[in-house]
VMD Tcl script that draws the C-alpha trace (Angstrom):
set ca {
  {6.92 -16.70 13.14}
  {6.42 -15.33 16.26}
  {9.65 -13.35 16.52}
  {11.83 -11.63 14.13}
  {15.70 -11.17 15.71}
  {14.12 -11.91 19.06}
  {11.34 -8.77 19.16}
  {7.74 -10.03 19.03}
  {6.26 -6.70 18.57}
  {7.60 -3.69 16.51}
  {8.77 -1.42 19.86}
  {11.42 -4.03 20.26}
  {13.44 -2.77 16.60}
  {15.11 0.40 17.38}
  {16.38 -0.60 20.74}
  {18.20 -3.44 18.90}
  {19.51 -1.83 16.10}
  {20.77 1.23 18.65}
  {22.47 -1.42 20.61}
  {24.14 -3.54 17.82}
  {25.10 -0.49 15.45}
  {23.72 3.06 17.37}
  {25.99 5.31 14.61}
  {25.15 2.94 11.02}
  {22.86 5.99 9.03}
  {19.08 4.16 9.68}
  {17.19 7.07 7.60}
  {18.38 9.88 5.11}
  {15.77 12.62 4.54}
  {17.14 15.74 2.13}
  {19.79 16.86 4.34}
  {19.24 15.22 6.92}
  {20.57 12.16 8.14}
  {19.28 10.02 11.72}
  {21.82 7.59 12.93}
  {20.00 3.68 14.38}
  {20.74 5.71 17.90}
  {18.68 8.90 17.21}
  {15.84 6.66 16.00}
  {16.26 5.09 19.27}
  {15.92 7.83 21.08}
  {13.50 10.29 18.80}
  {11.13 7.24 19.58}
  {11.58 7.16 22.77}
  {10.65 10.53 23.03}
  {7.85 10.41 20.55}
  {6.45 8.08 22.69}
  {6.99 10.26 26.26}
  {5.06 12.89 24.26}
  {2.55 11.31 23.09}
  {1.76 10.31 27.22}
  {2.17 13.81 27.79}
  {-0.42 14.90 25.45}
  {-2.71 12.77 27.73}
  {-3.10 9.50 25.04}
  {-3.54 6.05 26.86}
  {-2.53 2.94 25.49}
  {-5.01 2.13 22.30}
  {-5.51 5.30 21.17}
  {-5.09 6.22 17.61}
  {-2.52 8.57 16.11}
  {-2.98 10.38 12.44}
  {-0.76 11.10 9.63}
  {-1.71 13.00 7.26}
  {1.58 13.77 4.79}
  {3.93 12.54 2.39}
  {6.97 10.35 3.35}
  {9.90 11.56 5.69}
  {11.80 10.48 8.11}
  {10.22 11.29 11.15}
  {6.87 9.24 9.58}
  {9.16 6.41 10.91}
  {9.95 7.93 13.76}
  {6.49 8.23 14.87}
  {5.82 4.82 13.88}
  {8.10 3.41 16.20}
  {6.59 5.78 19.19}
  {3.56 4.96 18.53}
  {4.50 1.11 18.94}
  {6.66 1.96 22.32}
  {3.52 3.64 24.04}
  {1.00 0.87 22.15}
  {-1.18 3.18 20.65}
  {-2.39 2.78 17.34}
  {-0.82 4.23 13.77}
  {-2.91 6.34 11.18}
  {-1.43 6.92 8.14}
  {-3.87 8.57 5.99}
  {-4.33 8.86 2.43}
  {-3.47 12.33 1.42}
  {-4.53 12.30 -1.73}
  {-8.40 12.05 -0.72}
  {-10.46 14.89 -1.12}
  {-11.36 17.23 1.85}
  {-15.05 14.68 2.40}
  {-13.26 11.35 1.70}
  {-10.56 12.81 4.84}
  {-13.29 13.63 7.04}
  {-15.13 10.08 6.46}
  {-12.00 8.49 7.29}
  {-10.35 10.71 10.08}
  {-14.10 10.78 11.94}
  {-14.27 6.31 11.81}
  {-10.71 6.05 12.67}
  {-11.26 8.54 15.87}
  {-7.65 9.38 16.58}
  {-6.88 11.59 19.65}
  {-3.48 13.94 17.65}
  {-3.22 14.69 14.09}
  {0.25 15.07 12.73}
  {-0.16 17.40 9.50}
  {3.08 16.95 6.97}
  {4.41 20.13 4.66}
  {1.27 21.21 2.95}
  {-1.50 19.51 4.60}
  {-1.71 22.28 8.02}
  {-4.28 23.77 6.19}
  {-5.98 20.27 5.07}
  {-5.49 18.78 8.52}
  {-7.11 22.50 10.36}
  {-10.19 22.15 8.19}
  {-11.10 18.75 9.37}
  {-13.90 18.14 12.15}
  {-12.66 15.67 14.21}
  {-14.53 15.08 17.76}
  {-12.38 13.74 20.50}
  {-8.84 15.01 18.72}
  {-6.75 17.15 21.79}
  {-4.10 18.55 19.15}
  {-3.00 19.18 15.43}
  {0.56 19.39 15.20}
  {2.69 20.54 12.27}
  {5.49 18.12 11.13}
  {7.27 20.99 10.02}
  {8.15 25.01 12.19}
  {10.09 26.00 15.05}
  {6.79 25.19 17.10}
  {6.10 21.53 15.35}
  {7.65 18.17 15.68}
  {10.53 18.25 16.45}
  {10.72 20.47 18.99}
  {7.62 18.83 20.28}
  {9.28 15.65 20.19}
  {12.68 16.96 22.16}
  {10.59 18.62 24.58}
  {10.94 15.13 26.16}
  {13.51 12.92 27.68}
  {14.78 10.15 25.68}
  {15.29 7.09 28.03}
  {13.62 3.87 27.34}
  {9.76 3.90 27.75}
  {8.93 0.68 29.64}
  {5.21 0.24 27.96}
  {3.67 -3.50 27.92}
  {2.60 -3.91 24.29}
  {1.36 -7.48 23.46}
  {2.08 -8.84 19.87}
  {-2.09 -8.90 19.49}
  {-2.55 -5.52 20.24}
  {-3.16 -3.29 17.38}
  {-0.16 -1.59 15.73}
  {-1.25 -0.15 12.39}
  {-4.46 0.90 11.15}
  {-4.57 1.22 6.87}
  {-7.50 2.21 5.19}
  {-8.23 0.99 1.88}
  {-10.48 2.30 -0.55}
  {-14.26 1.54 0.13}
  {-16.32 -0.05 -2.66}
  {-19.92 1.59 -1.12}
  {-19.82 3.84 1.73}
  {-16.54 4.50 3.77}
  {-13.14 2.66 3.10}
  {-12.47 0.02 5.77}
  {-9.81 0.48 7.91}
  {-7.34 -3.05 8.38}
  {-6.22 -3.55 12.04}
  {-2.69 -4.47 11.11}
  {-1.48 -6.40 14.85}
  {2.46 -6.24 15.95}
  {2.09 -10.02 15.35}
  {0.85 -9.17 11.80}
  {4.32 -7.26 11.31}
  {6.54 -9.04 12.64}
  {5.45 -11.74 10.30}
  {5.89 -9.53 7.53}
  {9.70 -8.81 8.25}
  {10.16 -12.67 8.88}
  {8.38 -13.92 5.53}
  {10.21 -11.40 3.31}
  {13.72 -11.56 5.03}
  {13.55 -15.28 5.54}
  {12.37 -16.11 1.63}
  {15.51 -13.83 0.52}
  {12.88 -11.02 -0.96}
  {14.40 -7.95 -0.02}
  {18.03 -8.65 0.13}
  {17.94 -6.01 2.84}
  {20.72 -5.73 5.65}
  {23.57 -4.03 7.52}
  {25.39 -2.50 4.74}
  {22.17 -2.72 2.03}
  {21.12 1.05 0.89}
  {17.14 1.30 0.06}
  {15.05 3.84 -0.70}
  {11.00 3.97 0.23}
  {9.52 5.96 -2.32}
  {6.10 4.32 -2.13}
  {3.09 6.61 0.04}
  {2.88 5.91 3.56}
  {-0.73 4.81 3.73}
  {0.02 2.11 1.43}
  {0.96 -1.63 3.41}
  {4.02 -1.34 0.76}
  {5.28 2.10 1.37}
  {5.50 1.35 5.19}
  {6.53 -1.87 5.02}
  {9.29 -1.56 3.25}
  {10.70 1.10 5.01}
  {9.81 -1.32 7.96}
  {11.47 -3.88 6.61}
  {15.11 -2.20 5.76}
  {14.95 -0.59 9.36}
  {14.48 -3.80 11.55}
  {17.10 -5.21 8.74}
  {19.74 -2.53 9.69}
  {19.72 -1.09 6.54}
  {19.91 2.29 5.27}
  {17.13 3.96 3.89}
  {17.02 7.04 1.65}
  {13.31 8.37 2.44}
  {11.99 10.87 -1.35}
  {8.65 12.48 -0.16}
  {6.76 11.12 -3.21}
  {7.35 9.04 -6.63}
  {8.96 11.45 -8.77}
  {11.07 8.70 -11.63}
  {14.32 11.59 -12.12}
  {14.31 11.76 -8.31}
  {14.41 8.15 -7.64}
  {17.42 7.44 -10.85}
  {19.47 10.25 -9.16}
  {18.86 9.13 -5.55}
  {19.99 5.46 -7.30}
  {23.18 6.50 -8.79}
  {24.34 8.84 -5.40}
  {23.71 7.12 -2.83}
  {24.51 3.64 -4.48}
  {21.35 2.13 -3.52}
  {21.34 -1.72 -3.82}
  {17.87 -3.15 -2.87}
  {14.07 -1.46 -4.17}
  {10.70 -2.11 -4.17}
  {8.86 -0.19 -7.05}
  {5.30 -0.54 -7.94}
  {5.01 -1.97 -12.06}
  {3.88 1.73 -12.94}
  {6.89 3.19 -11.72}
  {9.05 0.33 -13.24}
  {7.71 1.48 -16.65}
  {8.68 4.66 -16.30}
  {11.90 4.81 -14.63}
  {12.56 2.17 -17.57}
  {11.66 4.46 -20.46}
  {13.76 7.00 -19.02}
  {16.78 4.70 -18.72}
  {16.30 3.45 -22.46}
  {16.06 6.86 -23.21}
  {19.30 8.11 -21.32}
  {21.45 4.62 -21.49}
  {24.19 6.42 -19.79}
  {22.82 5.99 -16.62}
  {24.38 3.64 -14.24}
  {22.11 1.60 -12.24}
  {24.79 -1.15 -11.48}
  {24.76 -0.61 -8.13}
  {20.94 -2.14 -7.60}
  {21.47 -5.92 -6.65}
  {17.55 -6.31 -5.51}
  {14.53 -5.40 -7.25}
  {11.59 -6.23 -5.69}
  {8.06 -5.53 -7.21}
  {4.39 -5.71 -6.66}
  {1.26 -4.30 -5.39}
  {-0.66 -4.45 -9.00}
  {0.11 -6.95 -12.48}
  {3.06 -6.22 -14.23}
  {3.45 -7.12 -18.17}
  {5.60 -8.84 -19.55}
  {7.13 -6.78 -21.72}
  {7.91 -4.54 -19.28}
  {9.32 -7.10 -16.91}
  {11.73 -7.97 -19.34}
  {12.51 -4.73 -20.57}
  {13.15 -3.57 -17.00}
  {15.50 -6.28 -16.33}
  {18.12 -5.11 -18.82}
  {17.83 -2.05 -17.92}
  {18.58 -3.35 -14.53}
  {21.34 -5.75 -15.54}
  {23.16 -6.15 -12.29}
  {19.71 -7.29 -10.05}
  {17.90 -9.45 -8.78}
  {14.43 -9.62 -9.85}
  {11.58 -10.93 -6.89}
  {7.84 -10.34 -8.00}
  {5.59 -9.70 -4.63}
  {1.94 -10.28 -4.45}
  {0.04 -9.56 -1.09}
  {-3.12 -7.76 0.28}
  {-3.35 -4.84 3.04}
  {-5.92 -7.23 4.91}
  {-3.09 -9.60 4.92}
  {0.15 -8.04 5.68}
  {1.47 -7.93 2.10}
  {1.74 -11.73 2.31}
  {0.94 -14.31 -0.04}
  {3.26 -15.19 -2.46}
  {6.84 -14.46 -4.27}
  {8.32 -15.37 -7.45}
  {12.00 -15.67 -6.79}
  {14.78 -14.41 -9.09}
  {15.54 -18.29 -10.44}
  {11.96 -18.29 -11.71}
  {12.21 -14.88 -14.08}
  {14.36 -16.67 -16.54}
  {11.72 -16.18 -19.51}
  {12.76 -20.03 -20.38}
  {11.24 -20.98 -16.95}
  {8.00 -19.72 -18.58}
  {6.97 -18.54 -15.28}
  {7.07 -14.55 -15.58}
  {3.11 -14.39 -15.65}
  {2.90 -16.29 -12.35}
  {3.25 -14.35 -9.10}
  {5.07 -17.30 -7.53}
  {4.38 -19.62 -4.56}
  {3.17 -19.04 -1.24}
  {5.65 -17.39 1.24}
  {6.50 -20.46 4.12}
  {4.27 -20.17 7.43}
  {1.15 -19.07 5.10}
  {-1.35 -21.31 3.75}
  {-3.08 -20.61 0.05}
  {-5.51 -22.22 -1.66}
  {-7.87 -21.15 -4.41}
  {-11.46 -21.70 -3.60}
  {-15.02 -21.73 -4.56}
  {-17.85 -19.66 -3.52}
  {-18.38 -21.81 -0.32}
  {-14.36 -22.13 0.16}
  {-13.68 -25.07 -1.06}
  {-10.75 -25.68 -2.89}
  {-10.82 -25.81 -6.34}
  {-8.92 -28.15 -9.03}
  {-5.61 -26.99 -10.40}
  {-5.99 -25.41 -13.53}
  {-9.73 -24.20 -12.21}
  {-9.85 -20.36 -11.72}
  {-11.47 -19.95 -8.24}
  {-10.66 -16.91 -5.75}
  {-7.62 -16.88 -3.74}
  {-8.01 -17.20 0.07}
  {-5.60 -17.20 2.91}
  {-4.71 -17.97 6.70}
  {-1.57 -17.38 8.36}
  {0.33 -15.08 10.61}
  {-0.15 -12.11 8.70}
  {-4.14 -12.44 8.59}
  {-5.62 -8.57 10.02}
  {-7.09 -8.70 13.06}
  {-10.16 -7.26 11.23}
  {-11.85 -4.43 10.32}
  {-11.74 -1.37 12.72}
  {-15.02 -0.83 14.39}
  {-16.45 -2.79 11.12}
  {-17.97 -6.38 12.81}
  {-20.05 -7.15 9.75}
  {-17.42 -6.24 7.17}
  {-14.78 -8.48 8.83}
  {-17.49 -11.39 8.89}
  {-18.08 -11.14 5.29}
  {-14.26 -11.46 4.50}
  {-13.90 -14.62 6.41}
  {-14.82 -18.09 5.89}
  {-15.93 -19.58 9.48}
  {-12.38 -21.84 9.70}
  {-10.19 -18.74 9.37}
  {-9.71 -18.40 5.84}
  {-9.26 -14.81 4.41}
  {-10.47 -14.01 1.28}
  {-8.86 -11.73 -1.03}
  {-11.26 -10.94 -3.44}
  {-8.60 -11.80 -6.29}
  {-9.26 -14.31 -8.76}
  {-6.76 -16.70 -9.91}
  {-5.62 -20.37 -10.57}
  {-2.47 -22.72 -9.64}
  {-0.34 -25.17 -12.18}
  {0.60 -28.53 -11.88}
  {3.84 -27.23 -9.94}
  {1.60 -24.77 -7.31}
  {2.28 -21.46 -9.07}
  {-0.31 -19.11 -8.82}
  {-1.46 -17.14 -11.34}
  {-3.52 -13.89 -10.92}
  {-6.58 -13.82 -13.65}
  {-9.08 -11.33 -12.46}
  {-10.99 -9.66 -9.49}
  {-13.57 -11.63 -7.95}
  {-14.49 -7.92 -6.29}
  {-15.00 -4.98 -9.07}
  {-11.90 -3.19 -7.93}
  {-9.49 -1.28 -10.50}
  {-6.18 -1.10 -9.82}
  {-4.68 1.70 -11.42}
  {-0.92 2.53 -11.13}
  {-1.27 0.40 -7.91}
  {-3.58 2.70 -6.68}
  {-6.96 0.53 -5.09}
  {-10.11 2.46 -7.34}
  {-13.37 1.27 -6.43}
  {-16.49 1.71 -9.21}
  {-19.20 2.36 -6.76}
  {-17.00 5.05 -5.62}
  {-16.34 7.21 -8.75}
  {-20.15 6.40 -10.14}
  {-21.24 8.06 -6.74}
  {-18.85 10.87 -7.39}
  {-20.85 11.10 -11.03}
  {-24.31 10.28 -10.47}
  {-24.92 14.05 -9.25}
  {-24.25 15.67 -12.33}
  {-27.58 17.24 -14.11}
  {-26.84 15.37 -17.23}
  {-26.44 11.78 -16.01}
  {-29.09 9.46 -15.90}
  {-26.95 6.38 -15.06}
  {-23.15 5.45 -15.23}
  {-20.72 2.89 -14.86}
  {-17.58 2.78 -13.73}
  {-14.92 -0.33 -15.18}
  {-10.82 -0.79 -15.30}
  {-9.61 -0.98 -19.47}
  {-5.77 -1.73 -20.24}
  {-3.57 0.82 -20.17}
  {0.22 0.75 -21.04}
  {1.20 3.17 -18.51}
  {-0.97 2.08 -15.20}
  {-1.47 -1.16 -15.80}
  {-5.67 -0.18 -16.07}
  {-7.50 3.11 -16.18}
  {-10.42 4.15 -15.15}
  {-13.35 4.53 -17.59}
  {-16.81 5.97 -16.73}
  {-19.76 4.57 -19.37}
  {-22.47 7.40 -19.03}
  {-26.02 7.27 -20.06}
  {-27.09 10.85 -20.82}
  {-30.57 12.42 -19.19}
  {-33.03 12.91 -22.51}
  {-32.25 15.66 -24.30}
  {-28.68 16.41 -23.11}
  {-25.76 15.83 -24.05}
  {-22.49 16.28 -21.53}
  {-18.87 16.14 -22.75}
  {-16.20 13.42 -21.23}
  {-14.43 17.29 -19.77}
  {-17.86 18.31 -17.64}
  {-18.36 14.86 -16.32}
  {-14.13 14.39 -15.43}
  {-14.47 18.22 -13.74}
  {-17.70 17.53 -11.70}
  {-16.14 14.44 -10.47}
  {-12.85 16.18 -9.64}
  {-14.67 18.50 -7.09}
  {-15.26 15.12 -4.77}
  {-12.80 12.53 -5.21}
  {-9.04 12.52 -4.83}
  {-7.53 13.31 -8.79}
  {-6.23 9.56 -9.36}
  {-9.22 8.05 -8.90}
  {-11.12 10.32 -11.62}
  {-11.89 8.65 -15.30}
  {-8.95 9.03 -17.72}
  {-11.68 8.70 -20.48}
  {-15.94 8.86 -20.55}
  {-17.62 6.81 -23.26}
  {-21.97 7.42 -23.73}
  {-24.13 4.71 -24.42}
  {-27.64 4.47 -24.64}
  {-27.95 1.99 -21.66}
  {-26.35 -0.18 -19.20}
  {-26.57 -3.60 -19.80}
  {-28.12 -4.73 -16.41}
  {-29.16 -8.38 -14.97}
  {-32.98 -9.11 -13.82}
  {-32.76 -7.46 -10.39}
  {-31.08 -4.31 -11.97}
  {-27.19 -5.34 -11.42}
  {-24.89 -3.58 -13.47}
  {-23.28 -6.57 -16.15}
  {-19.85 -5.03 -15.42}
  {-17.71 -8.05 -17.33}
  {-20.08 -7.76 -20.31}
  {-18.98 -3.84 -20.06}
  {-15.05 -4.72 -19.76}
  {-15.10 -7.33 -22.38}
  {-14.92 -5.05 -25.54}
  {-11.77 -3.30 -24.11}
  {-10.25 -6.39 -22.71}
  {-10.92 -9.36 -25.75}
  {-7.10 -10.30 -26.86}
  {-5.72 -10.09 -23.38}
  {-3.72 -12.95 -21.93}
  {-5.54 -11.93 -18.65}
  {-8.17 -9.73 -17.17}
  {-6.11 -7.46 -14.69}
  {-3.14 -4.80 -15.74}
}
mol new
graphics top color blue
foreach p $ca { graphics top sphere $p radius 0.5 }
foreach p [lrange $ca 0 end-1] q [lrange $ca 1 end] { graphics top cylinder $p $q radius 0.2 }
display resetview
């Protein structure tokens, strides 16, 4: 894979698109609408003003905002000049920002609708500007302040292109160095195993948050793909059924979450016509059955591809094509085989592979293995085996016929509405409040999310705090999906002999009956 159409890094996929059809709609924001020519040239002259600015090659840019248009605009400047892509989380709390913004060191701060005031309050050493997406003085004309002809850059497909944090289970979330190597394997795994069903013609919508390896990679994917892609700031389910049934989009990528509930709104409103949605792809977190099957009469006319990948390896691992979601296949619990160029295996605590059948953890090498950890040596060590195998932290097992099939989390990690929620994380966000003496943090079933987040609190003697004052203290320092939907009190922890936390003997009460441990 070491091309996709003939680019080998990602500054390579405007040009050709511009060239091959410069007036086919690449990106539809509200009202506006940018042609494969304009995203030609508004990255062109992304990347002039970035140079301007004074940013070398290497140096990181930030976003902090919901989707739009020119996200991908910047993207693609950012690749011309080779400097380095921030998308950040903003749905972290002011702190959580700070931590992030201050490891990943960028040198400009792009601040979306909402977020000037955010991005202004942040302490960043080293940054030369803040700039508004959105004013008569921001972007834009920032952007056309500069001449649009080709930017002549060297960018190597090993240089860094993306940099995606993901949630940190003690201290700060690790940033993944995301290569143009690492993406351009993406778009060849998922175009070349049929995934998507993205191309020239194909209308998509990215409704997924930037900072997530899914939300910018599909939008990745349908641009170097020619399609046309209908940007919606956030998830909002009416938004996305009415963006559906205008613009006649054919091809999607939805998290299991949002599947649910665009589904209960269809059963709800049968009127609605979805017929024009050929692809459904899904992924990022479990999906159950029921609704998997529910979803796909609602969505009679599609396709149905289940994706499972990591940020740390370029969303690839495996697919479950449409053949296999016949229910008679028996194979809608598996999250399919592994994508061609990777290599899988499921492994033991040294790395060795494990017998079929045997759970083990699933590890990986391949094209789409991160560079590492940003400015994180030890972290990066600790996720790889010495011969190059990643692992995922994700526990799971393969059939007779190499299916794989996810069964737990080797790592404590909740994943709630395909959100990443890390225990250590929330219980520091807890520990602080007068009446806590200790707490846990663990993932139990939900319908909705797949798992919520439940914090097990042992009270301080002689107190007695209410699930409302523990949710509301924690609210004050961690970003609002990551707070406990619920707050049980127990009279201890149930602990190991060097003081561990027995976090399965915790889960098991809300989990016994379940076909598997995950949402």
């Amino acid at each position: 894979m070491d091309s996709f159409q003939g680019c080998t890094t990602l500054a390579g996929l405007a040009p050709l698109h511009a060239r091959e059809r410069p007036t086919s709609v690449a990106l539809r924001f509200g009202d506006r609408t940018t042609t494969y020519a304009e995203l030609d040239a508004h990255s062109n002259q992304v990347a002039r003003a970035l140079a301007a600015q004074g940013l070398r090659q290497g140096d990181r840019v930030a976003y902090l905002g919901k989707n739009s248009d020119h996200y991908f605009e910047l993207m693609f400047g950012c690749a011309k000049a080779n400097m380095i892509f921030v998308p950040v989380n903003w749905r972290l709390a002011g702190p959580e920002l700070s931590g992030i913004l201050g490891d990943a060191d960028p040198r400009i701060l792009f601040a979306g609708p909402g977020f000037e005031a955010a991005a202004a309050a942040l302490d960043i050493p080293g940054l030369v500007a803040r700039l508004p997406m959105a004013g008569a003085t921001g972007y834009a004309a920032w952007r056309d302040a500069q001449s649009a002809d080709p930017v002549n850059t060297p960018v190597d497909p090993a240089d860094t292109a993306l940099i995606l944090y993901t949630s940190g289970t003690t201290g700060l979330p690790k940033g993944v160095e995301l290569t143009h190597a690492n993406m351009i394997a993406l778009l060849a795994s998922y175009t070349g195993s049929g995934v998507t069903g993205m191309g020239p013609g194909e209308r998509c919508i990215v409704c997924l948050p930037p900072y997530h390896v899914a939300g910018t990679g599909v939008g990745l994917m349908g641009l170097a793909t020619g399609s046309s892609i209908t940007v919606l700031e956030e998830v909002n389910v009416a938004q996305i059924i009415e963006t559906i049934v205008r613009d006649r989009i054919s091809s999607l990528l939805l998290v299991p979450a949002v599947i649910l509930m665009v589904t209960q709104h269809c059963e709800a409103n049968p009127v609605v016509d979805l017929s024009s949605v050929r692809n459904l792809a899904y992924g990022a977190s479990p999906i159950a059955e029921d609704v998997l099957t529910r979803a796909m009469r609602v969505f009679a006319n599609a396709r149905f591809c289940q994706v499972y990948g990591s940020t740390e390896g370029s969303a690839i691992a495996t697919f479950l094509p449409p053949a296999d979601h016949d229910p008679a296949r028996g194979k809608l619990r598996s999250c399919g085989k592994v994508h061609a160029g990777t290599e899988l295996r499921i492994a033991d605590a040294d790395g060795t592979a494990v017998p079929t059948g045997q759970v083990g953890e699933i590890v990986l090498r391949g094209p789409g293995v991160m560079k590492g950890y940003w400015r994180n040596p030890d972290a990066t060590r600790a996720t790889f085996f010495p011969d190059g195998w990643m692992r995922t932290g994700d526990a799971a097992y393969l059939d007779a016929e190499g299916f794989v099939y996810i069964y737990d989390r080797v790592k404590d990690m909740i994943v709630s509405g395909a959100e990443n929620v890390y225990p250590a994380e929330v219980e520091n966000a807890i520990f602080g409040h007068p009446a806590v003496a200790d707490v846990a943090v663990i993932g139990v079933p939900d319908p909705r999310w797949g798992e919520a987040v439940k914090a097990i609190v042992v009270p301080k003697a002689g107190m007695a705090p209410n699930a409302e004052e523990i949710i509301g203290y924690a609210r004050e320092r961690i970003a609002g999906y990551k707070l406990p939907k619920s707050v049980d009190f127990v009279d201890a922890l149930p602990r190991n002999p060097t003081g561990k936390v027995l976090r399965r003997e915790l889960r098991e009460p809300y989990w016994r009956g379940q076909t598997r441990r995950v949402g």
